[in-house]
RODREN-250561 format. One record per residue: x, y, z of N, C-alpha, C in turn. Coordinates in steps of 0.001 Angstrom, whole numbers, plus 500000, padded with zeros to 6 digits. Atoms other than C-alpha are relative to their C-alpha. Example, Ala and Ser with C-alpha at 12.3 -4.5 7.8 and 13.67 -1.06 7.14 Angstrom:
2
- 500890,498810,500000,512300,495500,507800,500900,501200,500000
- 499180,498810,499940,513670,498940,507140,499230,501090,500730
END
This chain:
223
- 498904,500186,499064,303200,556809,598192,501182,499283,499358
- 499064,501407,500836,304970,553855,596167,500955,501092,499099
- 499492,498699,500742,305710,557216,593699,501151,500549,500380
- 499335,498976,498989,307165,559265,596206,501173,499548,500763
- 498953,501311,499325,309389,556270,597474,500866,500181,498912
- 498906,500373,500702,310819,555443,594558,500753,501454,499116
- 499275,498728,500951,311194,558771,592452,500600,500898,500850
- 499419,499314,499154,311911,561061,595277,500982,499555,501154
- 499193,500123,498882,313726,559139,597870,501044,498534,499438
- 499311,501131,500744,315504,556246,595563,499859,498587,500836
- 500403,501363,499474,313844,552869,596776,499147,499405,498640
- 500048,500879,500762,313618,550172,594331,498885,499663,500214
- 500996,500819,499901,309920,548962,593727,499727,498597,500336
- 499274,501559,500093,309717,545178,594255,498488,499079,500066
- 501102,500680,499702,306598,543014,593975,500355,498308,501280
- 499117,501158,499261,307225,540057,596820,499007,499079,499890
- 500716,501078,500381,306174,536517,596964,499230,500050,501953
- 500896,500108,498761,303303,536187,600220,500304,498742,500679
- 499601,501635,499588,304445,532094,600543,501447,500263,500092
- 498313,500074,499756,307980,532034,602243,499674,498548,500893
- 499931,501149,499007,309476,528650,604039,500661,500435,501158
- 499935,499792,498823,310664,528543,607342,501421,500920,500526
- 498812,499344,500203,314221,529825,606735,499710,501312,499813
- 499730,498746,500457,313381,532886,605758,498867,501202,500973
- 500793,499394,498575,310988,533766,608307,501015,500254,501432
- 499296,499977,499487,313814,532577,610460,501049,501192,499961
- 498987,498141,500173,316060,535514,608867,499551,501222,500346
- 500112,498650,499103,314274,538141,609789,499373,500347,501728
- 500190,499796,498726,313376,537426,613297,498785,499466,500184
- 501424,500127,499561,309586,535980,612922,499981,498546,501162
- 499966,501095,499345,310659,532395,613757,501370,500084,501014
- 501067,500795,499156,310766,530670,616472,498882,500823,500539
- 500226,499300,498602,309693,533245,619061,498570,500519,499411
- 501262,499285,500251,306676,534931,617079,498907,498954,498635
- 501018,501373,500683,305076,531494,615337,498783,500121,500086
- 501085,500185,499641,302064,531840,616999,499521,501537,499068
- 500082,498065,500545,301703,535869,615336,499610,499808,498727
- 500435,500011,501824,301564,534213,611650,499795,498859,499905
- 500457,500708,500833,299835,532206,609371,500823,498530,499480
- 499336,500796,500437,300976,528673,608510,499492,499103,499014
- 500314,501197,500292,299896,526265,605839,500146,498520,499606
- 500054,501652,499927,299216,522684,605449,501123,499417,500068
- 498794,500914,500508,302404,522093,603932,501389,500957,500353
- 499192,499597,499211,304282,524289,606287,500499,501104,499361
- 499564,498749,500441,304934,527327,604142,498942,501193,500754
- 500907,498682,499369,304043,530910,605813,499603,500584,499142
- 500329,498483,500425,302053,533883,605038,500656,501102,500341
- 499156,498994,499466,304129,536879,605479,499100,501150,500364
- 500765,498786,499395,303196,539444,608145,500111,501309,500030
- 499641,498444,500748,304940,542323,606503,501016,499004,498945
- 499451,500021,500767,306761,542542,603095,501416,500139,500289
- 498336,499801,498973,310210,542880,605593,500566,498923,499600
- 499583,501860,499995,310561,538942,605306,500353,499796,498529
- 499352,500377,501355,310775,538852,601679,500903,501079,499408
- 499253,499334,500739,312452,542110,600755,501380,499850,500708
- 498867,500605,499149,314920,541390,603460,500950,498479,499515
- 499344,501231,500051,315913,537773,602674,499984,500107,498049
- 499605,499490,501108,316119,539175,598771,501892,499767,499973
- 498185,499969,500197,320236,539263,599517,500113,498657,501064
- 499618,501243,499239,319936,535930,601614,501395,499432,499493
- 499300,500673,500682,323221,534139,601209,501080,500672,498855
- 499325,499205,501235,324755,536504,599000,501235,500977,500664
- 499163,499043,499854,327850,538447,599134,500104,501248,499211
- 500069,498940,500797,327304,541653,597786,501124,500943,500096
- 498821,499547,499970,329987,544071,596735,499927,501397,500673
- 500360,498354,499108,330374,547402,599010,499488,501192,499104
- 500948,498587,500336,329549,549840,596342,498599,500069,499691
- 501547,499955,500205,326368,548367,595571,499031,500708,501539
- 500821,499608,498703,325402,549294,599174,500028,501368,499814
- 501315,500446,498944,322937,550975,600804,498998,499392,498784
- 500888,501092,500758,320447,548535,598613,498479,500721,501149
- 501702,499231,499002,316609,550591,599167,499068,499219,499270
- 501874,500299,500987,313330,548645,598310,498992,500206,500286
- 500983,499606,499102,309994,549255,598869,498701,499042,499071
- 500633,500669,500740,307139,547061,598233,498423,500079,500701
- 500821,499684,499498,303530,547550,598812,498797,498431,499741
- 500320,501816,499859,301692,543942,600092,499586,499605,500576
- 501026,500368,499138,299050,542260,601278,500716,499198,501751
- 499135,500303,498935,300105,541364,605378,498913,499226,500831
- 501228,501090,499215,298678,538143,607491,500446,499552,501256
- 499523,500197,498267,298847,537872,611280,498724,499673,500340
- 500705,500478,499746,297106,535952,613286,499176,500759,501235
- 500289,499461,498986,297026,538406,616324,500170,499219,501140
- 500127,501002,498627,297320,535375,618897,499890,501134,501484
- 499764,498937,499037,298518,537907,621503,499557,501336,500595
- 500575,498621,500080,296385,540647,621056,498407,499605,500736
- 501349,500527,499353,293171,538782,622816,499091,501286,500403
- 500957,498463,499554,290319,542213,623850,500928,500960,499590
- 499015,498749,500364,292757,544434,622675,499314,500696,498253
- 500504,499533,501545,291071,546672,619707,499382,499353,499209
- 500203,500921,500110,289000,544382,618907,498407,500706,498962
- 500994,498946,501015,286257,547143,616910,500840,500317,499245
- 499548,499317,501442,286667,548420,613504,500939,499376,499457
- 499175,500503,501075,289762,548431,611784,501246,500148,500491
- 498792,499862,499743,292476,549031,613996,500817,498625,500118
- 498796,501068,499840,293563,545301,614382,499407,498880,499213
- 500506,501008,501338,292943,542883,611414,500856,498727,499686
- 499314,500997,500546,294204,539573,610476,500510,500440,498539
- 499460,499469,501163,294844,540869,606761,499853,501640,499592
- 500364,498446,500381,295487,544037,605500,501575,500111,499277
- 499236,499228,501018,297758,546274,603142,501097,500810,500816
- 498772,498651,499241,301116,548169,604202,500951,500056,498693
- 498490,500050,500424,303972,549519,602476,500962,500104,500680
- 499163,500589,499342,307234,548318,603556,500885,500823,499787
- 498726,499988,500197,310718,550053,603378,500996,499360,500413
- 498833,500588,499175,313974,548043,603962,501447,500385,499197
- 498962,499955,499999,317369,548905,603695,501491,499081,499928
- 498180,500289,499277,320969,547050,603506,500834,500695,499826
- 498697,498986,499967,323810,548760,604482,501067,499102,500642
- 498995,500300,499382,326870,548449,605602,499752,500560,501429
- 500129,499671,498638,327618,548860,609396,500281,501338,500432
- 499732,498658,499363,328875,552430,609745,499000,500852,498856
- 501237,499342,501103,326013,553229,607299,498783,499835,500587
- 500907,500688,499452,323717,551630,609468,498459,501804,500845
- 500837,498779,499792,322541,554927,611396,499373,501142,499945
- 500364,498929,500224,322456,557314,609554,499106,499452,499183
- 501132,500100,500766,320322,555376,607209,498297,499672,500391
- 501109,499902,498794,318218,554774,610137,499355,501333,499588
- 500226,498116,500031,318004,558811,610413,499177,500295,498701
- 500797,499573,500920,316983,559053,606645,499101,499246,499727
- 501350,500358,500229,314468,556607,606281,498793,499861,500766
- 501267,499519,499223,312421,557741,609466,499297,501148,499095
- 500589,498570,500677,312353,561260,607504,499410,499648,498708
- 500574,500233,501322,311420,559317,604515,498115,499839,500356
- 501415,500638,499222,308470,558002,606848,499042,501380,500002
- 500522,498392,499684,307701,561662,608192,499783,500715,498605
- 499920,498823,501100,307778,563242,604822,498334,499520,499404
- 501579,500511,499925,304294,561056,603917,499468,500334,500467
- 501175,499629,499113,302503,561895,606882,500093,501327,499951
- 500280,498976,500666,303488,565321,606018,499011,500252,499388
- 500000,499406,501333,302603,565525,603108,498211,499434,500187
- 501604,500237,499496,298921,563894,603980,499945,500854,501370
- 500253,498653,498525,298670,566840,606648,499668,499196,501152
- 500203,500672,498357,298408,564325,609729,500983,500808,500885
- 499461,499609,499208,299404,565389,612658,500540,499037,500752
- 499090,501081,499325,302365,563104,614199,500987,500700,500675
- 498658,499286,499086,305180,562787,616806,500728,498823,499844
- 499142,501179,500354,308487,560539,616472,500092,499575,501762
- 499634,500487,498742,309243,558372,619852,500706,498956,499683
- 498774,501044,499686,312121,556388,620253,499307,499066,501301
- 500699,501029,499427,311022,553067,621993,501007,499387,500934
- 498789,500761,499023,313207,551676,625374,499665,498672,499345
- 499454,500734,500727,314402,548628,625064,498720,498422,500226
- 501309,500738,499716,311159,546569,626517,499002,499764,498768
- 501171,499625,501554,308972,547986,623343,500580,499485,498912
- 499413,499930,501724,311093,547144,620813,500011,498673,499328
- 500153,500461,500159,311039,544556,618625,500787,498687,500417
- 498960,500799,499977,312760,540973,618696,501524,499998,499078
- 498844,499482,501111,315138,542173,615710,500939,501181,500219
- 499363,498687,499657,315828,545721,616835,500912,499918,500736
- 498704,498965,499212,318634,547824,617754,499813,500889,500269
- 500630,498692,499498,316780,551065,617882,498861,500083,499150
- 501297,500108,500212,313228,552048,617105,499401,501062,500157
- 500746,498779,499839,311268,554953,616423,499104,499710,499138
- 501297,499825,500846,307643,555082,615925,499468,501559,500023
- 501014,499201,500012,305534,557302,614185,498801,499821,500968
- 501358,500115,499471,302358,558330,616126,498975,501073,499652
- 500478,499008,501072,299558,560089,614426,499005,500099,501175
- 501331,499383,498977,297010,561836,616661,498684,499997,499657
- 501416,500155,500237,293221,560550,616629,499146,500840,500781
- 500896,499439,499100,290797,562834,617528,498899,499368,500519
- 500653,500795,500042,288066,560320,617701,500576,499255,501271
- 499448,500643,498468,290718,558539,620712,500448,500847,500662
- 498858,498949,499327,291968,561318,621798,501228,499811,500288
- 498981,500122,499593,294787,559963,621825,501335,499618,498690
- 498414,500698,501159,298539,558939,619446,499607,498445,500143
- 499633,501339,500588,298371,555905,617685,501316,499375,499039
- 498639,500204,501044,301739,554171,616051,499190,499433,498369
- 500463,500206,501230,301352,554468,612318,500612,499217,499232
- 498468,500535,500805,304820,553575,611418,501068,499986,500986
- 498821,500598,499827,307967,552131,612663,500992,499581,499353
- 498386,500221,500731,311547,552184,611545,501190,499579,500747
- 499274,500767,498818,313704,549920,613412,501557,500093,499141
- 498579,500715,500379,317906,549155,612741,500138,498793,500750
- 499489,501299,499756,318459,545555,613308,501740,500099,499961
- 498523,500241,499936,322230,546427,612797,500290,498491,499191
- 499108,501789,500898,323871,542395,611850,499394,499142,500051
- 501087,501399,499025,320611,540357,613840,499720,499497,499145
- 501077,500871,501722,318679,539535,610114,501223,499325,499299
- 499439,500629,501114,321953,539336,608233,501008,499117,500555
- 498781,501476,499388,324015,536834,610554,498904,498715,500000
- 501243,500924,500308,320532,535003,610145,500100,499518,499031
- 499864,500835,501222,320271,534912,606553,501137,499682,499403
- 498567,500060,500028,324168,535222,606406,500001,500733,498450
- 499752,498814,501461,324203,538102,603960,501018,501030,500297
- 498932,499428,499295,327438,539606,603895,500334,500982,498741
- 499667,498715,500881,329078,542606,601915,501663,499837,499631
- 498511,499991,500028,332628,542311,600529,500897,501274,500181
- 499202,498687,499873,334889,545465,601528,500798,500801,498956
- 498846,499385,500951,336632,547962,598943,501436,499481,500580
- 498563,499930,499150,340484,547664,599470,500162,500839,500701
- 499296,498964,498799,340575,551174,601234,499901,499826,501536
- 500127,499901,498966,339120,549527,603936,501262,499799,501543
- 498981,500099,499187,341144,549435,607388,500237,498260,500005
- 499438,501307,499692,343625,546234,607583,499456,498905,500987
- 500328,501210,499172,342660,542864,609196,500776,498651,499565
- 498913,501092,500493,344361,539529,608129,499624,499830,498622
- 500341,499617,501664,342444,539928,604625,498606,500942,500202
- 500681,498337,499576,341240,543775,604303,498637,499523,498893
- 501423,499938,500334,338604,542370,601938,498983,498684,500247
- 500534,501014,499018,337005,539396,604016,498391,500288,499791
- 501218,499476,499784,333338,539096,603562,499616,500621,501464
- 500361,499775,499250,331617,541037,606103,498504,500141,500814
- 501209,500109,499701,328144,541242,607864,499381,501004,499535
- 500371,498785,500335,325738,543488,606134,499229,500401,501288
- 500957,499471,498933,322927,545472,608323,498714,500283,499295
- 501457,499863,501027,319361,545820,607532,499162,500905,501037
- 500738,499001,499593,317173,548715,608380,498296,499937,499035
- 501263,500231,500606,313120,547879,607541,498821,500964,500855
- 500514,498706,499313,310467,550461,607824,498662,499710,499542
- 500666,499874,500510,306970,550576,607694,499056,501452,499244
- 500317,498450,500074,305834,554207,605546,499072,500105,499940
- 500974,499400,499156,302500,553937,606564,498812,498705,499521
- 500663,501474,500216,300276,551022,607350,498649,500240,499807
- 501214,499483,500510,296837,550422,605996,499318,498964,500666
- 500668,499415,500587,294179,550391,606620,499504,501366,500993
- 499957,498780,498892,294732,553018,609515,500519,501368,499467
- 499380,498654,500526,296568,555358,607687,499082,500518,498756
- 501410,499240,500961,293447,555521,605035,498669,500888,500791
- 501044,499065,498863,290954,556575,608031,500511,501118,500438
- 499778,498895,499050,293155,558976,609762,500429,500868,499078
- 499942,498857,500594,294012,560651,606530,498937,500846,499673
- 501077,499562,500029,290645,561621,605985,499422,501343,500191
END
């Protein structure tokens, strides 16, 4: 998959660090509101519950220059949740685990780049489960389902015969400016851009993070 990411769809490999501090959990949306969801230790550094948190806060603080954008990485990494919230819920096998393996995609873009890169890195999603002959459907998620970060949201759902029923495999959300007015990661403008009181003013980037297919569910149902 990691292959197929980076050679075919141009996403930067990235190994990430699993120990982040509280700031940077804070940037992508985990803290405050979803504390109880992850791992904390002794000395107050987290476990990260997807590779989002570190490939994301990668441009923390930084002003990056517009042509470097859209910025693709993809990193494949052990993930630690505590589940708090999930109490009788799936509570056999392997569908809901305190640790386990995913690969991550995340995106920065600029803001009028924002949706369409949405658009291509669902199909980046879909082109995997392709390509492992699962049988899936995309659903766009109202605004109840969606995450604390999101702006729009479409999950994969791969069809278990065993539940008879769609399970979400993968999710590709646009946060739009929410992560990067967090970690305050901003993009500097070419000159062509349209006038303001200075046409090249840092600006807010956007971050689009995807998961292309989480494990250890997506090893059973390829099967």
């Amino acid at each position: 998959m990691l292959d197929t990411l980076t050679r075919e769809h141009g996403f930067e490999e990235a190994v990430v660090p699993l120990l982040v501090r509280d700031e940077t959990m804070f940037g992508t949306g985990q803290l405050p509101k979803f504390a109880e969801d992850s791992f904390q230790t002794t000395d107050g550094r987290w476990l990260i519950p997807t590779s989002e948190v570190s490939l994301t806060n990668s441009v923390r603080e930084q002003i990056l220059p517009e042509e470097m954008l859209p910025l693709r990485f993809t990193a494949l990494s052990p993930c630690f949740r505590s589940e708090a919230g999930s109490a009788g819920r799936d509570t056999r096998g392997y569908i809901r685990q305190h640790q386990f393996e995913k690969v991550e995609m995340v995106s920065i873009t600029t803001p009028d780049q924002s949706e369409a890169e949405h658009e291509r890195m669902t199909a980046c999603a879909e082109d995997i489960l392709t390509r492992l002959g699962l049988a899936f459907r995309r659903m766009k998620l109202c605004t109840g389902d969606m995450g604390f970060s999101a702006a729009r949201t479409y999950d994969l759902e791969v069809w278990l015969p065993g539940q008879a029923r769609h399970r979400e495999i993968s999710s590709v959300s646009t946060c739009t400016d929410f992560q990067a007015r967090r970690m305050n990661a901003r993009y500097r403008p070419e000159g062509s851009q349209p006038p303001e009181a200075d046409p090249r003013k840092p600006r807010r980037a956007s971050s689009t993070p995807s998961t292309a297919r989480a494990s250890p569910w997506g090893v059973l149902w390829s099967r």
